[in-house]
N, C-alpha and C positions, 0 to 999 in steps of 0.2 A: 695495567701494571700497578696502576696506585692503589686498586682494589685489592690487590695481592698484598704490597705492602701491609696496609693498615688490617687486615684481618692478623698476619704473624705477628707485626705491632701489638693488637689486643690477645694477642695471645690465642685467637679461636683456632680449633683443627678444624677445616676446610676443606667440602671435597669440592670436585667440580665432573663436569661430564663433559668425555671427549668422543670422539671417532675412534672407534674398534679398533683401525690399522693401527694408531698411534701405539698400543698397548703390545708390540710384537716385539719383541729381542731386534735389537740388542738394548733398548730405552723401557723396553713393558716395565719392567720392575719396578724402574726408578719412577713413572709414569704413579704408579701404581698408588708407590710409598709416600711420590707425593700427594695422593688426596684424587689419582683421578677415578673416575668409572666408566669401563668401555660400555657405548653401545653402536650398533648397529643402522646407522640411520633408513640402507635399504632395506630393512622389517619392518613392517607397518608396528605402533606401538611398542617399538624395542623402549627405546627412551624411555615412554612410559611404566612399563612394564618390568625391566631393569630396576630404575631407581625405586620403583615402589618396594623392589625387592630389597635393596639396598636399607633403605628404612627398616623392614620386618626384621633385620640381622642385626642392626644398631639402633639403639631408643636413644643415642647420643648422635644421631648423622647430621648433620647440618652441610646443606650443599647453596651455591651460591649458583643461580643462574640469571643470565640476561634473557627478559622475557621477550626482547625484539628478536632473538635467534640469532642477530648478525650486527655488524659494526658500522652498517649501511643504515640509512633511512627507509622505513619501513611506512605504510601505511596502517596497519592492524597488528598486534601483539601474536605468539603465536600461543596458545595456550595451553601447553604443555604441563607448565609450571602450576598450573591452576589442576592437571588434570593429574598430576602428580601426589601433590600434595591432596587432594579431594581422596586418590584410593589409599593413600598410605596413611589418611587420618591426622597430618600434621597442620600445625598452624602455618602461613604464609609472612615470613616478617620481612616488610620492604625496606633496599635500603638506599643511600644515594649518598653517591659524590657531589657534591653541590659547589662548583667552581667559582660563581659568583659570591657565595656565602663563604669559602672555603673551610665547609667543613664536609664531615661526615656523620649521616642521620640514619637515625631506625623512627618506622613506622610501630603502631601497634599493631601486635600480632592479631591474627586476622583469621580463622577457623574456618573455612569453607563451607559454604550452606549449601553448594552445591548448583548456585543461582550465580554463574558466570558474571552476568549484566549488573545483579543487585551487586554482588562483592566488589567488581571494578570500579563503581562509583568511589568505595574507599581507597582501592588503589590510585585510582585515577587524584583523588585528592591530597593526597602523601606528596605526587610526584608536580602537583600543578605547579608551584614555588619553588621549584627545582631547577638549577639551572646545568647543562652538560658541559663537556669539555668544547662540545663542537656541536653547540647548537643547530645547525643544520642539518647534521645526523639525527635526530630526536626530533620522533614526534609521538605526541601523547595521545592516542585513539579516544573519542569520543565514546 
């Protein structure tokens, strides 16, 4: 929720990506208008395939996503977010609530080489100094 706040706070239009069903009458519209994009998570590659498309239709799309997929503890990122951004040619800008620091930070944008392992060293270093809401939720994959 705070993540929502401070983007309308700066003023950015923000999408995000939901579950297809969410997107049906009598809420689709409103879904919509606010900044969502359905996809289909039983499609292999909807998500991906979707948002890339989303890109090609807007040179202005900026979408926020959590690259753990879930509000749970996670052992490995899932990489979506990497595989998104790789076909639709955009840069990756990381960002964080930092609850110990109380603020909010942007990495540098980050161009995908296409080399998962070499790029996540940078991501991974953005996030090491980062502290979450609920530390025991987060974990930062090696």
């Amino acid at each position: 929720m705070l993540g929502i706040l401070a983007i309308f706070a700066l003023g950015i239009r923000a999408h995000w990506i939901g579950k297809h069903t969410i997107f049906k009458p009598p809420l689709g519209r409103l879904m919509t208008w606010l900044g969502g994009i359905p996809v289909n998570r039983s499609v292999p590659n909807d998500l991906v395939n979707a948002t890339t498309e989303k890109f090609e239709q807007d040179d202005k799309l900026l979408i926020g996503i959590a690259p753990e997929g879930t509000r749970t503890r996670v052992e490995t990122w899932k990489r979506g977010f990497y595989r998104i951004a790789s076909g639709a040619g955009v840069p990756i800008l990381c960002a964080a609530l930092d609850y110990r620091q109380r603020n909010i930070s942007f990495g540098p944008l980050l161009m995908p080489s296409g080399d998962f392992d070499h790029d996540f060293v940078q991501i991974r270093n953005f996030y090491a100094d980062k502290s979450a809401r609920h530390p025991e939720k987060f974990h930062l994959p090696e």
